[in-house]
N, C-alpha and C positions, 0 to 999 in steps of 0.2 A: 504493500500500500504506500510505502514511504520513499521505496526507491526511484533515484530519480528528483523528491521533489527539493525544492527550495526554500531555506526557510532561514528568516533574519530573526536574529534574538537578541531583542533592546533589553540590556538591563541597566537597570538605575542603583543610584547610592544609597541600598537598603541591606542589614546585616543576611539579610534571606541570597546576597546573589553567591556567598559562598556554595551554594547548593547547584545551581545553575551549571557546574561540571558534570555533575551527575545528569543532567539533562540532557547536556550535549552529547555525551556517552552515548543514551539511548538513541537519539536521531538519527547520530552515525552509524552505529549498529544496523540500523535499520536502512541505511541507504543512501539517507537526504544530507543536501548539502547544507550548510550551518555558515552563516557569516554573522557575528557578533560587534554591533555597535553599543560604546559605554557612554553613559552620560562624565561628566567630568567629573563626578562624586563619588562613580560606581572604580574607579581606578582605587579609590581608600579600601575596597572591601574586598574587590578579586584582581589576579593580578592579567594585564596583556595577555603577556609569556602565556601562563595557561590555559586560557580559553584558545589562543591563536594554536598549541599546540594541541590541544584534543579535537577544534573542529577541523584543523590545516588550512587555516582562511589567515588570512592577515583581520587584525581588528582594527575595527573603525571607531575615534571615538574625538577627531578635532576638524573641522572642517576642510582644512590642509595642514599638508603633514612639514611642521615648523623645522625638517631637519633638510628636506630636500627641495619645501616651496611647493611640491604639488599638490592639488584641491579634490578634495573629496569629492565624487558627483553623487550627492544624495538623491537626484531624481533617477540613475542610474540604477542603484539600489534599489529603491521602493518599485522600480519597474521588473528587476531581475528576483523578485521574490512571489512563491507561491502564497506564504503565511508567513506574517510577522507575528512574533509573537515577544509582549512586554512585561518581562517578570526577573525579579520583583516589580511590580507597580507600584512608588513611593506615594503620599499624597503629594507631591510637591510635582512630581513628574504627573501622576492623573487631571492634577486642577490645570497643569499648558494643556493637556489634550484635550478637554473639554471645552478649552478659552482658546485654543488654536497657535500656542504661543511657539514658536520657533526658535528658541533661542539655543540652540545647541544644537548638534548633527542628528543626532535620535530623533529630537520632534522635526525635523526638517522633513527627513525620511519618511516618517509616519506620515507626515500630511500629501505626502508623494508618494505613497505607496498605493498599489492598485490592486490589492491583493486584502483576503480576507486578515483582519488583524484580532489574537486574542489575547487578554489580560490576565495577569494574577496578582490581584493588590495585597502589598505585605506595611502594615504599622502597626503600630501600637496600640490598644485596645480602645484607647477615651478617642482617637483618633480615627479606626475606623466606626466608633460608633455618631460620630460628631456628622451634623445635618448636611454641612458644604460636601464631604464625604459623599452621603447617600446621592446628595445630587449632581454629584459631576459621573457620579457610576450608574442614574440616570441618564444624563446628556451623552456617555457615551454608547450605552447602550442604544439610543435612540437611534444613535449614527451607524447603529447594524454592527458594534466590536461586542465581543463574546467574550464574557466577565467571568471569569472561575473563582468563585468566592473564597475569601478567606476562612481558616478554619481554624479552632479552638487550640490551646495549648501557651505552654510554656513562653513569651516572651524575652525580646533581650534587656525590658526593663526587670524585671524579675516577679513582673503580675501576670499573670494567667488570665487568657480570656481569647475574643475573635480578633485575630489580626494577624495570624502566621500565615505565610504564605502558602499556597497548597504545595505538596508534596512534587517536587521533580515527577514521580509516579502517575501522581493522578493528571498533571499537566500535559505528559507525555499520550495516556490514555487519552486526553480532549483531543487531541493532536493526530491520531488516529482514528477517532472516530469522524471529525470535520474532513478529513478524506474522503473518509469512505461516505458521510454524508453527499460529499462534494460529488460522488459518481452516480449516486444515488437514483438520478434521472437522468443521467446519460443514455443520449439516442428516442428523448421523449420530444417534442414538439408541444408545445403546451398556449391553447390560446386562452387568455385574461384580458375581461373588458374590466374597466376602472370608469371612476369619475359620474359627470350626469352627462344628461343629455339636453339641448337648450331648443327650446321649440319657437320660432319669432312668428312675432305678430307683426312686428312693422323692423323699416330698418334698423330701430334703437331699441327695441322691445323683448322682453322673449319670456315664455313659460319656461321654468324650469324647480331645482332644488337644491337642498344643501349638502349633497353631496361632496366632499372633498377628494374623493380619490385614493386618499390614501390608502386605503385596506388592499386596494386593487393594484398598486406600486408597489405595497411591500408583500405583494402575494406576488410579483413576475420578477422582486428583486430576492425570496427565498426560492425559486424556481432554477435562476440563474445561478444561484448561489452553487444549488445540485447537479449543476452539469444538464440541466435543459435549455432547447432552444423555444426561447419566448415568443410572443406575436403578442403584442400589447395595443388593445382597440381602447383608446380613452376617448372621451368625451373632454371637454372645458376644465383645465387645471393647472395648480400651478405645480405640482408637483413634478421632478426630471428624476430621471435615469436614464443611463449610460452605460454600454454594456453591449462587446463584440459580437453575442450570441443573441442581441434585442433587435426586435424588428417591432418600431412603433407607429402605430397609424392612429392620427387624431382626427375625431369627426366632432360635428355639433350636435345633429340630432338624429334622433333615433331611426330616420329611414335609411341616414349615414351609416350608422352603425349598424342596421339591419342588414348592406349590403357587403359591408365590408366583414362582418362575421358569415356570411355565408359563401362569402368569396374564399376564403383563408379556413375553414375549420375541414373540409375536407381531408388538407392534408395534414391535419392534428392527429396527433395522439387522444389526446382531451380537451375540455374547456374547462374554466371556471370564471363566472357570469358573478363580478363582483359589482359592476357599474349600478345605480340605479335610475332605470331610465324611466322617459317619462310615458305615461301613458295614453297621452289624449295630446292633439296638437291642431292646432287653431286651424279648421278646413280652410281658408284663402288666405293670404298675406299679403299687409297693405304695400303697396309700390314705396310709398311717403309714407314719413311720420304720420300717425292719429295726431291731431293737435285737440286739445281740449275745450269739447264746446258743452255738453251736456253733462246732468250729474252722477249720470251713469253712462256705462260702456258695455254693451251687449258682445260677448267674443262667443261663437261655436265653434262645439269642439269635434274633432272625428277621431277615431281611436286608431291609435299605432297598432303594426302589427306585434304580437309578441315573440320577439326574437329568442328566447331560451325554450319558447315553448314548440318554435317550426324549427331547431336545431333538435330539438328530443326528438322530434319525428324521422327526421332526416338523418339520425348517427347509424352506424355503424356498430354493428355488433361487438365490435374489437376498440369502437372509444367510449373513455369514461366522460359523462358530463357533472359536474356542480354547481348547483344556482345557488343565490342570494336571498334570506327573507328578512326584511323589516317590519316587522309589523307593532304592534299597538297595543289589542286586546285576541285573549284567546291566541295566543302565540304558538306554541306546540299545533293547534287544530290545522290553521290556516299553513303554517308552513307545511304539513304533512299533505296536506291535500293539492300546494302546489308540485311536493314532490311525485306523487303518482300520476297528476295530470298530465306533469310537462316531461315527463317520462324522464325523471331525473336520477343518478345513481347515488345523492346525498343531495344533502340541502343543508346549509349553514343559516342558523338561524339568530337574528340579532334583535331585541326591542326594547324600543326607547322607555319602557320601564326599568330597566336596568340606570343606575348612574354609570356615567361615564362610557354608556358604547352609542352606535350609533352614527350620525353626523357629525362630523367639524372635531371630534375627540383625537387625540394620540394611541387612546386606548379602545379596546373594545371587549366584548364578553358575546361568547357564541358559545352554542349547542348545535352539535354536529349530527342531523338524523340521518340516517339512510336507506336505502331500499329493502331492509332485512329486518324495517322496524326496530335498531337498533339506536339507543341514543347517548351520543357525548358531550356531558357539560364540563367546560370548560371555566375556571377564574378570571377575572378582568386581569386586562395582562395589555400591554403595548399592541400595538399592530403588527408589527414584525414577530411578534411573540404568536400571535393571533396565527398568523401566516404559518410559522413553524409547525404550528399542533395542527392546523387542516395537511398540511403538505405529511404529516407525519401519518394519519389516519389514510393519507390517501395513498401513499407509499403502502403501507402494510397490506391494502386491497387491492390495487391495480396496477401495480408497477410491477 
């Protein structure tokens, strides 16, 4: 799994990077190549010499090297690595990466790298329990970095508690399974609608909702993650991704998206229909602006077609489909009935009785039903997190 891959290991000035030999050990063992960049503080705890000798890389740790003049290309790096990975994670080195701060070769790197990146935060216990802490290990996990939490034990102040760094072992363990994650959907085609859909009544005007997109970004960006190739249909948003294996096509409204999902799923693997689009769109559309003369405004409406429900007719014995339900009241009923209608092989289900899932959130909270009558709830959890547990359910069924 390992051989072959590429792998930079930032470590910082925390008593945890004496352990970090033992790490490097396993990597190479295993195949992968190891290039080790030091913050300027991590030089007090482990030395050059032995990391440059157990991985066979030169170490990087000044931005040019003051003996012979020549300059480090940290974009070079961050582009030649499979997985970066930053352990120990000091709090002083987690608050630049959540603040973007550059000010040494390591975060240069990191911000330049284009590769999956994972953490192991190591302090002190009043320190990793302190609020700025939680939140920068929020901000970064937001940015899609996979945090290996610290764990109980012995300190180098001599209090006991959460803040040891996790184990070389268990680090290495994350490290092989983010591989094999990473394969995971390799050779799958995978189409993802995102976003709304904006239906106009005049040039300036339009039906639409609050949709953000999100859920549907970070459902083609855990996708990519695994070694699938994407086909990304959004509608209206400000959300980007980027990504040699994405193919994004943006429409406004739902007859856009109608066409453009039945152009492209053919040669899918599967879909998953996170967008919510609209369902009714004003039958004629004015040339000009409406200007405002009366104290009402009569609009009729004609009903869209339902695009997840002539994709269910139309699949393929050999693709999986999963839609989207938002609903309101009687939440289990109505998404159960869309999934047999619309001939679906699961249905995520989200309702804005829940705090915090829904529209315009970071977060959300889904119950995963499927065709077998079976049901998965899920805790409120990030989006990206959201995305992980569906990809995870669908992994174990159809891939």
């Amino acid at each position: 799994m390992l051989n072959g891959k590429r792998v930079i290991l930032g470590i910082t000035g925390g008593i945890a990077a004496y352990k970090i030999s033992f790490l490097i050990r396993m990597l190479k063992k295993q195949g992968a190549e190891v290039k080790c960049i030091l913050t300027p503080a991590a030089k007090d705890f482990v030395s050059p010499l032995t990391l440059a000798t157990l991985s066979g890389e030169p170490v990087y740790h000044y931005f040019w090297n003051r003996e012979d003049g020549r300059w480090t290309n940290h974009v070079d790096l961050g582009i030649w690595a499979d997985l970066m990975i930053v352990a120990p994670l000091t709090a002083n080195t987690l608050s630049k990466m959540a603040q973007g701060n550059a000010d040494n070769l390591l975060m240069a790197t990191y911000l330049s790298a284009k590769c999956p990146v994972i953490v192991a935060p190591a302090m002190d216990l009043d320190m990793y329990a302190h609020p700025t802490t939680a939140e920068n290990l929020n901000r970064l996990e937001n940015h899609g970095i996979q945090i290996i939490p610290a764990e109980e034990g012995f300190l180098a102040s001599g209090l006991e508690g959460k803040g040891r760094m996790a184990e070389p072992s268990t680090i290495f363990e994350r490290v092989e399974d983010h591989f094999a994650l990473s394969a995971s959907l390799k050779n799958q085609t995978i189409l993802i609608t995102a976003g709304p859909t904006y239906e106009s009544i005049d040039p300036v005007r339009f039906i639409g909702n609050y949709s953000s997109g999100k859920m549907g970004f970070a459902l083609a960006e855990i996708a990519l993650q695994r070694g699938a190739e994407v086909i990304l249909i959004s509608g209206p948003t400000q959300c980007q991704l980027h990504h040699d294996r994405l193919k994004r096509i943006d429409v406004n409204s739902t007859l856009e998206m109608y066409e453009a999902v039945h152009h492209h799923f053919e040669k899918c693997t599967g879909g998953i229909f996170a967008a919510a689009v609209s369902d009714y769109r004003p039958a004629t559309k004015a040339e000009q602006k409406i200007e405002k003369s009366e104290k009402t405004l009569q609009i009729d409406l004609v009903k869209n077609p339902d695009i997840l429900a002539s994709i269910g007719e139309s699949k393929s014995k050999n693709q999986w489909l999963i839609g989207f339900a938002l609903e309101t009241e009687k939440p289990e009923v109505h998404a159960r009935k869309k999934l047999q209608k619309k001939n679906l092989d699961a249905i995520v289900l989200n309702t804005l009785q829940d705090a915090g899932a829904g529209f315009g959130h970071d977060t959300n909270k889904i119950t995963v039903l499927d065709k077998d009558n079976n049901s998965h709830n899920f805790e409120l959890t990030s989006k990206r997190e959201a995305a992980k547990n569906i990809f995870n359910f669908l992994t174990d069924r159809f891939v």
